[in-house]
FIKOLZA-1660 file (N, C-alpha, C; in steps of 0.1 Angstrom, whole numbers, plus 5000, padded with zeros to 4 digits):
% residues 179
   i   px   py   pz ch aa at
   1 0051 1086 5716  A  X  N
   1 0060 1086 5704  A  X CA
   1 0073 1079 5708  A  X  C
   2 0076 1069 5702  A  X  N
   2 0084 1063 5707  A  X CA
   2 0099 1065 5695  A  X  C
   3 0110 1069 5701  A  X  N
   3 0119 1069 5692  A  X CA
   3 0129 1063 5689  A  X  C
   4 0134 1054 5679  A  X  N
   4 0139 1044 5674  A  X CA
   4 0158 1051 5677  A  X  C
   5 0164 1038 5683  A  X  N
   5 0181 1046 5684  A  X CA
   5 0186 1042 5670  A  X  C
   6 0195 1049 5666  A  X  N
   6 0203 1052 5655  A  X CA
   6 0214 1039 5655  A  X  C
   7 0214 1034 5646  A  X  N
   7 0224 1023 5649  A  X CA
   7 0236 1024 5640  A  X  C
   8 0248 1019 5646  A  X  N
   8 0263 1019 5632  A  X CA
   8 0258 1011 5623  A  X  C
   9 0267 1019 5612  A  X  N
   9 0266 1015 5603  A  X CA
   9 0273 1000 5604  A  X  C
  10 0268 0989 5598  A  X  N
  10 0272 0974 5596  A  X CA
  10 0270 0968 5609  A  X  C
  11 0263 0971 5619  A  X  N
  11 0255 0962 5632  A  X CA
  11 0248 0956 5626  A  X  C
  12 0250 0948 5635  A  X  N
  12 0242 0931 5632  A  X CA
  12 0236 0927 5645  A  X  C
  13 0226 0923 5644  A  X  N
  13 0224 0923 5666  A  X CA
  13 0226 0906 5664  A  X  C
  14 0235 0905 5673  A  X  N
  14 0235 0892 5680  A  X CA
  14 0223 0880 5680  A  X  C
  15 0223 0868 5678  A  X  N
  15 0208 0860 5679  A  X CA
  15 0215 0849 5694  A  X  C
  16 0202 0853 5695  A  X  N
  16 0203 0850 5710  A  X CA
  16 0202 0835 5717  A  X  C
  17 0210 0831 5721  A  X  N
  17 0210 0818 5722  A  X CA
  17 0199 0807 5735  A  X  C
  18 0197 0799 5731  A  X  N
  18 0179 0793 5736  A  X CA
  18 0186 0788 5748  A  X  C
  19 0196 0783 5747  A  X  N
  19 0201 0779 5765  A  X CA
  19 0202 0793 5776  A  X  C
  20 0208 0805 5771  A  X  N
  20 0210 0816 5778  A  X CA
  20 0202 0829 5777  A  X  C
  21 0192 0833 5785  A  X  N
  21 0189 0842 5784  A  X CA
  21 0197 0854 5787  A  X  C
  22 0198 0864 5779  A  X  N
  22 0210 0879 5783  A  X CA
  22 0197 0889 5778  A  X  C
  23 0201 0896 5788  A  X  N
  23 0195 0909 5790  A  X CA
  23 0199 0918 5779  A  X  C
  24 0191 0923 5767  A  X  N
  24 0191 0932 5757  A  X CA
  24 0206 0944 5764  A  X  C
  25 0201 0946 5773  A  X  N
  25 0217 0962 5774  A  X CA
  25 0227 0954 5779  A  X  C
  26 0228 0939 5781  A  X  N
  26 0238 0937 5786  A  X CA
  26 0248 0938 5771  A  X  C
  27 0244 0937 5760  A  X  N
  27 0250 0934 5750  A  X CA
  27 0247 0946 5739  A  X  C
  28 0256 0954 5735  A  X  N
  28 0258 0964 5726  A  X CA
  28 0273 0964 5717  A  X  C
  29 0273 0970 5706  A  X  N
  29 0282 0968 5700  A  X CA
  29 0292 0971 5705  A  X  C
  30 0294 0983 5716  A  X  N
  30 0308 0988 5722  A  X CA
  30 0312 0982 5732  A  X  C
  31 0307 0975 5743  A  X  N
  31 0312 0969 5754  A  X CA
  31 0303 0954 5754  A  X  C
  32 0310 0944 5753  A  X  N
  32 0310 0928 5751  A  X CA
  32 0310 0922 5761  A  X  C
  33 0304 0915 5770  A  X  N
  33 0304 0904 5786  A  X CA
  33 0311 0896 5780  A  X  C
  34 0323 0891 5784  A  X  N
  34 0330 0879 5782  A  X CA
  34 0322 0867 5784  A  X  C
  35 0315 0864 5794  A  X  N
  35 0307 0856 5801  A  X CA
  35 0301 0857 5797  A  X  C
  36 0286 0863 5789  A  X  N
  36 0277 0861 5783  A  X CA
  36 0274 0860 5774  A  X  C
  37 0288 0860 5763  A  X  N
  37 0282 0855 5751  A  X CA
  37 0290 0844 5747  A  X  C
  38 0287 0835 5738  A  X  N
  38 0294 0824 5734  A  X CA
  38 0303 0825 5725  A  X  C
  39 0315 0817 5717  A  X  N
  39 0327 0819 5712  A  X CA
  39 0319 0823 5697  A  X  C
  40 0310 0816 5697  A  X  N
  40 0309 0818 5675  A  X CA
  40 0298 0829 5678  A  X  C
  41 0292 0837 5690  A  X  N
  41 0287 0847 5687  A  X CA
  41 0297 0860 5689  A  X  C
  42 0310 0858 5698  A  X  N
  42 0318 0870 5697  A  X CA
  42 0324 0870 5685  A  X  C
  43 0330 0858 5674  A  X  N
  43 0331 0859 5662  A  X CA
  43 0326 0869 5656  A  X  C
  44 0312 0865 5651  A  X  N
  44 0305 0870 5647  A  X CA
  44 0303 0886 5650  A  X  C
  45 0302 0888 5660  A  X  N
  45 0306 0902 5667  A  X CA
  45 0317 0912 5662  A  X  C
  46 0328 0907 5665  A  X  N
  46 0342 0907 5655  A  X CA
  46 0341 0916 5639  A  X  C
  47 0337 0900 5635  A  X  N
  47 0336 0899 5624  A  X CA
  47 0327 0912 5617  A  X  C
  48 0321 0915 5618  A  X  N
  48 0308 0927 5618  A  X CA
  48 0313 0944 5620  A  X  C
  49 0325 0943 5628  A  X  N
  49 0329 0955 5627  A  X CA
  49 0340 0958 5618  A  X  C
  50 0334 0969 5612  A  X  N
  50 0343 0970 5600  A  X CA
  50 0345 0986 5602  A  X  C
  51 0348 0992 5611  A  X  N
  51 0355 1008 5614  A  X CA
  51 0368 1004 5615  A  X  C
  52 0377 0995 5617  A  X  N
  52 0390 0996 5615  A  X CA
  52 0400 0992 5600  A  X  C
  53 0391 0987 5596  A  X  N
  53 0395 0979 5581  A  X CA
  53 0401 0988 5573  A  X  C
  54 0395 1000 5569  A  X  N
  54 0405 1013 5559  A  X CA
  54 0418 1019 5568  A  X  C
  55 0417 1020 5580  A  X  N
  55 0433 1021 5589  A  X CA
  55 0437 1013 5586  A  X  C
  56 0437 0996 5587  A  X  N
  56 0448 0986 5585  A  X CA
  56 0448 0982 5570  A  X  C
  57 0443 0986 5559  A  X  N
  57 0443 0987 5544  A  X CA
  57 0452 0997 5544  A  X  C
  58 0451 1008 5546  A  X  N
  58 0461 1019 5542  A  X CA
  58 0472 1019 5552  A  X  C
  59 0479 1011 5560  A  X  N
  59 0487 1003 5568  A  X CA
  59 0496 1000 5555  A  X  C
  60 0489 0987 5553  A  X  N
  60 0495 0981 5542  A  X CA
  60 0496 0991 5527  A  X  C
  61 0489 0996 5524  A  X  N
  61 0493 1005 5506  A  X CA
  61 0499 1008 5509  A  X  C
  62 0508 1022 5522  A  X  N
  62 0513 1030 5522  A  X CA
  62 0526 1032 5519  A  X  C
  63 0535 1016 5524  A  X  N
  63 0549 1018 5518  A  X CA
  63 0548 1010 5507  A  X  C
  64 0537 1006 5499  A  X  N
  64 0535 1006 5486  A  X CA
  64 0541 1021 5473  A  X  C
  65 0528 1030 5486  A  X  N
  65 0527 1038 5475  A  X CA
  65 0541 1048 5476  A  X  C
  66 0546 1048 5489  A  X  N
  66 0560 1058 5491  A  X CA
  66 0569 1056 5486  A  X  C
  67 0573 1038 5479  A  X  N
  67 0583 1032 5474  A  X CA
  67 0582 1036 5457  A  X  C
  68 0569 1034 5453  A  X  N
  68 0566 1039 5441  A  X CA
  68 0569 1056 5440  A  X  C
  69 0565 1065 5447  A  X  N
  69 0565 1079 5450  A  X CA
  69 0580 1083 5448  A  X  C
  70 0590 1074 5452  A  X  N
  70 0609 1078 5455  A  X CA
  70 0609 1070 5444  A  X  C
  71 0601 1059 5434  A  X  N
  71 0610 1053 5426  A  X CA
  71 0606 1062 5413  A  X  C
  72 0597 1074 5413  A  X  N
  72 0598 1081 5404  A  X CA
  72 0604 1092 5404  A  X  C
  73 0602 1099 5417  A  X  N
  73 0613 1105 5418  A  X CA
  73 0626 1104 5413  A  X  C
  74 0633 1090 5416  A  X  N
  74 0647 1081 5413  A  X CA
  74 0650 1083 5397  A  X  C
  75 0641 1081 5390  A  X  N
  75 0640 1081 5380  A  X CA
  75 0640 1090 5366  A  X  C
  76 0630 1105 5378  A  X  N
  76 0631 1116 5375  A  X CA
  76 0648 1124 5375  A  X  C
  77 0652 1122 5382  A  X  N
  77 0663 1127 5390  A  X CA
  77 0676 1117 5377  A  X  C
  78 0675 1109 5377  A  X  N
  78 0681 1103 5369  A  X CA
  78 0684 1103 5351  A  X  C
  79 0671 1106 5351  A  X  N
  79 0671 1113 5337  A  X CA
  79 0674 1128 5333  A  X  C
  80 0670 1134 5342  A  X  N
  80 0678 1147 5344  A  X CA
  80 0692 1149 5345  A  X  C
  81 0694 1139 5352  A  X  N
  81 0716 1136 5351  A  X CA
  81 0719 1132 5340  A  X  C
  82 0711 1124 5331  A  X  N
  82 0717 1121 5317  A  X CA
  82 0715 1134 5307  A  X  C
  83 0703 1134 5311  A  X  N
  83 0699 1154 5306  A  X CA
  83 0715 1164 5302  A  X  C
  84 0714 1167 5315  A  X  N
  84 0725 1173 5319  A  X CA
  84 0739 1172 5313  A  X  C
  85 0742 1157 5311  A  X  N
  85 0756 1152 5310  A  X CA
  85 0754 1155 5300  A  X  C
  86 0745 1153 5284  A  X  N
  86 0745 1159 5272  A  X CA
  86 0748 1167 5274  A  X  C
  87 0740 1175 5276  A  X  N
  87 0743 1190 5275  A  X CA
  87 0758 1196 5276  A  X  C
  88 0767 1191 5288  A  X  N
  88 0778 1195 5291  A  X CA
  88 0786 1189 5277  A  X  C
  89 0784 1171 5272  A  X  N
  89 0788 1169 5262  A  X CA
  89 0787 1181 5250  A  X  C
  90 0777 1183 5247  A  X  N
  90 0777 1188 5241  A  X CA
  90 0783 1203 5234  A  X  C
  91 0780 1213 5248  A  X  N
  91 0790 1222 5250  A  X CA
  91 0801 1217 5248  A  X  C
  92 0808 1211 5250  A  X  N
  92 0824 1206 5251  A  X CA
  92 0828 1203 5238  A  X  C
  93 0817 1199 5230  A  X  N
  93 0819 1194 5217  A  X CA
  93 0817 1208 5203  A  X  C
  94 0810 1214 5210  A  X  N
  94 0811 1228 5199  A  X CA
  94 0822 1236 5206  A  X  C
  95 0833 1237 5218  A  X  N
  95 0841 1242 5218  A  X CA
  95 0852 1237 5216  A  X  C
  96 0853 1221 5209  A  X  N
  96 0862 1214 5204  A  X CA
  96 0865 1219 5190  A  X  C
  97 0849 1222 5185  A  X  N
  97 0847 1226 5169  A  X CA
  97 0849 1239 5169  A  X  C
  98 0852 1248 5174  A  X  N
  98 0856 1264 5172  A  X CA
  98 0868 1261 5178  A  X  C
  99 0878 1254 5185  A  X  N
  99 0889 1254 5187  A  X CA
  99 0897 1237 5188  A  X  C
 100 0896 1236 5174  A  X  N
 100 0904 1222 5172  A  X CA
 100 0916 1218 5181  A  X  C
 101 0922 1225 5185  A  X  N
 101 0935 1227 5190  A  X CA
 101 0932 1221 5207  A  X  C
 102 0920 1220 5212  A  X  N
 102 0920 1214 5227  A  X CA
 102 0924 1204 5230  A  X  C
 103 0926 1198 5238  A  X  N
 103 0934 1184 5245  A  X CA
 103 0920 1178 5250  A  X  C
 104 0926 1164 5253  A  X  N
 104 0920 1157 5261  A  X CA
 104 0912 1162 5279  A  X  C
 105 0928 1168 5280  A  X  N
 105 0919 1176 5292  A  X CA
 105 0913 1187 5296  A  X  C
 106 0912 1194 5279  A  X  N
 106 0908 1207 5278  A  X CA
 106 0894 1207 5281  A  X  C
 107 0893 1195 5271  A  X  N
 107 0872 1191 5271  A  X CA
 107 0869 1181 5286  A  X  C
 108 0880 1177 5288  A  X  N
 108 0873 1171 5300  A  X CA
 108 0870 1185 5319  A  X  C
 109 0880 1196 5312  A  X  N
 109 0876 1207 5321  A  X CA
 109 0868 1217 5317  A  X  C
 110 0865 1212 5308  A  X  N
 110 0850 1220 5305  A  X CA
 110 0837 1219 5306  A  X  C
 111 0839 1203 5301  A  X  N
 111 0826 1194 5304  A  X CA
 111 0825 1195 5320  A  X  C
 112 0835 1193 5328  A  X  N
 112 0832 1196 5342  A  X CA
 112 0829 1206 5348  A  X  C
 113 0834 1218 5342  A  X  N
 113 0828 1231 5345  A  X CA
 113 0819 1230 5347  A  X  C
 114 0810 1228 5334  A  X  N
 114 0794 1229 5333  A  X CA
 114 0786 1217 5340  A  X  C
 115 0795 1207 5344  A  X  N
 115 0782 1193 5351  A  X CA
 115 0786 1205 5372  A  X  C
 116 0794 1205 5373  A  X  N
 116 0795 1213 5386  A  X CA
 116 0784 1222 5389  A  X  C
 117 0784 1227 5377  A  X  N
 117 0773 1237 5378  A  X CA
 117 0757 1235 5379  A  X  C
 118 0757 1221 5371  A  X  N
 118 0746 1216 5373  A  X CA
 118 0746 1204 5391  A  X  C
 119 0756 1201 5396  A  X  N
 119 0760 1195 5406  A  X CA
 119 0758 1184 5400  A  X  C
 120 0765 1177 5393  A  X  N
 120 0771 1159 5389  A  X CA
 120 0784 1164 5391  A  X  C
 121 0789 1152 5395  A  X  N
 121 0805 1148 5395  A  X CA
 121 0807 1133 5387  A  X  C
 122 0819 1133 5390  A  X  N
 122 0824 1115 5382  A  X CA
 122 0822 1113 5372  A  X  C
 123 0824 1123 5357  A  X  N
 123 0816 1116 5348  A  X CA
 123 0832 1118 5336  A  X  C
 124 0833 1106 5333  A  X  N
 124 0845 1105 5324  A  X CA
 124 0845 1110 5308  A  X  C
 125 0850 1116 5304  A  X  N
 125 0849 1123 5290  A  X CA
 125 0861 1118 5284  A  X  C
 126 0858 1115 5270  A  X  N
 126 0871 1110 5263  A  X CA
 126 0868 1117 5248  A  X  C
 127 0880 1119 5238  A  X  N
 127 0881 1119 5228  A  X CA
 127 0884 1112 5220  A  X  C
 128 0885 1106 5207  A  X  N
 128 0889 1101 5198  A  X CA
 128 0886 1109 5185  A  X  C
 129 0898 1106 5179  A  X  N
 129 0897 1111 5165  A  X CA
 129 0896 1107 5152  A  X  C
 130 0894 1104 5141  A  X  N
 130 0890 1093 5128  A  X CA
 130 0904 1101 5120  A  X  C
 131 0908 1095 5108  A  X  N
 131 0922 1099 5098  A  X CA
 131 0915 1108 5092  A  X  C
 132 0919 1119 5086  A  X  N
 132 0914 1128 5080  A  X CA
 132 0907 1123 5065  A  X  C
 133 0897 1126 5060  A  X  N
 133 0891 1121 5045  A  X CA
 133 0881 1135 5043  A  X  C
 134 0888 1138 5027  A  X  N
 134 0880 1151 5022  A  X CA
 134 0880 1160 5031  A  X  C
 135 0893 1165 5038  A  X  N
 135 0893 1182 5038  A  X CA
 135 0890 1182 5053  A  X  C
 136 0882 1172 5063  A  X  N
 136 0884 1169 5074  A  X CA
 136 0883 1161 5085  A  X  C
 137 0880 1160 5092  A  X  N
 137 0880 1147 5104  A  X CA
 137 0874 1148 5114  A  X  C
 138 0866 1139 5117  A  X  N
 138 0855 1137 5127  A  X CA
 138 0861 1132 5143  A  X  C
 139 0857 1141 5150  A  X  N
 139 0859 1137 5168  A  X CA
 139 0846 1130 5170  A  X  C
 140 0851 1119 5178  A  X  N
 140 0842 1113 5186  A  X CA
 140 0843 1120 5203  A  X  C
 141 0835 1126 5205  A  X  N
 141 0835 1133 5224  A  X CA
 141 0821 1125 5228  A  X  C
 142 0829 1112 5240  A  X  N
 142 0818 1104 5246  A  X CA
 142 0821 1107 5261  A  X  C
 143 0807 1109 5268  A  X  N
 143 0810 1108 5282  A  X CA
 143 0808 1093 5289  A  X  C
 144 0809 1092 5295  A  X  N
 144 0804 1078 5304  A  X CA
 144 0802 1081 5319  A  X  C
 145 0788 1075 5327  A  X  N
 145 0781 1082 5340  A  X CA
 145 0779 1074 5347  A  X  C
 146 0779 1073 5360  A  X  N
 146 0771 1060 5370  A  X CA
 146 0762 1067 5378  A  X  C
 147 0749 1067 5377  A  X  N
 147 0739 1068 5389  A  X CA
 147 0738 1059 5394  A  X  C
 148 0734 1063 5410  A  X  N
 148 0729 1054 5423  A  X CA
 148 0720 1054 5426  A  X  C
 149 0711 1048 5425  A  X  N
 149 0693 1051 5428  A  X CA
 149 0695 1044 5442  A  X  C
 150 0693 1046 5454  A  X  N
 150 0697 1044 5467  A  X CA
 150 0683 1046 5474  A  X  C
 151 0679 1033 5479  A  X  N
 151 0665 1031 5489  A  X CA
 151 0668 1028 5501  A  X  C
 152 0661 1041 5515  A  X  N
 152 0664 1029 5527  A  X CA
 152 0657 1015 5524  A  X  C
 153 0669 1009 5530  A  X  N
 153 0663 0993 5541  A  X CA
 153 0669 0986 5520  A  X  C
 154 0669 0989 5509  A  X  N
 154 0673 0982 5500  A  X CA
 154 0690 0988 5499  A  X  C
 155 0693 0974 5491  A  X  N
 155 0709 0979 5483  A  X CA
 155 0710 0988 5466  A  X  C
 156 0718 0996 5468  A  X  N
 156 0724 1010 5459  A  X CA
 156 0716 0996 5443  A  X  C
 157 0711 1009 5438  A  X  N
 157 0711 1000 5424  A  X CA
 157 0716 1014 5412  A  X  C
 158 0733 1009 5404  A  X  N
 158 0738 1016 5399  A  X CA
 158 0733 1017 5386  A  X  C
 159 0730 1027 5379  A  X  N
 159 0728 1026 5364  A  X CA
 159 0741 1036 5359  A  X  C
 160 0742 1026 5346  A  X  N
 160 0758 1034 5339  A  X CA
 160 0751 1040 5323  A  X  C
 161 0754 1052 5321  A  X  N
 161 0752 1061 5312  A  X CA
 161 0761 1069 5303  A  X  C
 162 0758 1063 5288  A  X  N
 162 0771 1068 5279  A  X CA
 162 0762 1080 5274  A  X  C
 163 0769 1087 5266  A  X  N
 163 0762 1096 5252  A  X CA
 163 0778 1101 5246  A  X  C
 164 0773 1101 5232  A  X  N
 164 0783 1108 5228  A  X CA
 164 0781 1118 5211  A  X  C
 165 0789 1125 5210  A  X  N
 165 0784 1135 5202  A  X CA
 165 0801 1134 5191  A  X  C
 166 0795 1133 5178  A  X  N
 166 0804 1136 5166  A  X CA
 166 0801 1146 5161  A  X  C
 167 0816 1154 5157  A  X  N
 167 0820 1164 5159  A  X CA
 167 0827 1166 5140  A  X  C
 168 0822 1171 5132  A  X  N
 168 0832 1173 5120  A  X CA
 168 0843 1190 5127  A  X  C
 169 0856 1177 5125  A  X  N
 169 0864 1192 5125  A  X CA
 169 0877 1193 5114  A  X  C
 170 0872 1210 5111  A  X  N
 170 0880 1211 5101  A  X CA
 170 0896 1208 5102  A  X  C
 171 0904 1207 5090  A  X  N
 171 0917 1206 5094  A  X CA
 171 0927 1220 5093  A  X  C
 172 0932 1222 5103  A  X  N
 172 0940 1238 5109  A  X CA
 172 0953 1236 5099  A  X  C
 173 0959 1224 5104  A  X  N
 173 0974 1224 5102  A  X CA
 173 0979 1212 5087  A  X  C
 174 0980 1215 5081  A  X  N
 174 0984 1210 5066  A  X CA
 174 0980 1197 5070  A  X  C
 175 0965 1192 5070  A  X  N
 175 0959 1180 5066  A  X CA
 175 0961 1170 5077  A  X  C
 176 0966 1176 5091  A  X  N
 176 0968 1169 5104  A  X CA
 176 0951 1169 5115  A  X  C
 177 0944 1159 5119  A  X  N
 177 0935 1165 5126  A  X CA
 177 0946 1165 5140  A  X  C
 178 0938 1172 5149  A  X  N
 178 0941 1172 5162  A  X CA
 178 0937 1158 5167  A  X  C
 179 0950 1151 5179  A  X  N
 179 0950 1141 5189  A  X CA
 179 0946 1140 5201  A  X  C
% end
């Protein structure tokens, strides 16, 4: 009973060349005679093994896919800061509207309160006000933001972020809005 060896997967046996006779064990797919075989049969040899080809494929995807992986992240993380910054706008803007009477840097320590809390800093808050028409007058409360989306081995790429929220506020003081 004679039993047949198991061979790898994608062997190819060598064809044997008519000037050189080689001895069948001298030649197997794991260890190669320099000297006994010729240049376009080690090629060929080479060429045939294909156990390292998914290591050096996923070589190359992988700072594919890790750059893609942080640029959603980046993105994630980014939109949540603008998230955020509303929100503080916002707050700042209905405690402008239950207290007409706040300053410029009333709302801008408020809005900061609450971005601290969410951990953003730098984010500039302004007011403006319109002339009073029909009984009362609209605030404009706009923030303005810069994110850094920051890659090793690349340069800072800034994105700048407004929002702003209008505010009807009534008039307190004989037809005066607040400045």
């Amino acid at each position: 009973m004679s039993r047949s060896r198991r061979r790898a997967p994608g062997f190819r046996p060598l064809p044997s060349a008519p000037s050189q006779t080689i001895p069948r064990s001298a030649i197997s797919r794991w260890s190669v005679s320099a000297n006994a075989i010729p240049d376009k049969q080690k090629l060929r040899a080479f060429g045939g093994d294909a156990s390292a080809s998914a290591g050096i494929e996923f070589a190359l995807i992988v700072p594919i896919l890790i750059m893609l992986l942080f640029g959603i992240f980046a993105f994630g993380w980014s939109m949540n800061s603008v998230s955020s910054v509303r929100y503080a706008l916002e707050a700042s803007a209905r405690s402008l509207q239950l207290n007409n009477t706040l300053t410029q840097s009333d709302i801008q320590a408020i809005a900061t309160q609450k971005l601290k809390a969410l951990g953003l800093q730098n984010v500039n808050v302004t007011i403006t006000t319109d002339q009073p028409s029909g009984g009362f007058c609209m605030a404009h409360v706009k923030a303005s933001y810069a994110f850094v989306i920051s890659f090793p081995y690349f340069s800072d790429y800034p994105i700048s972020y407004a929002a702003m929220v209008n505010v009807p506020l009534a008039n307190s003081v004989q037809g005066a809005c607040p400045q």
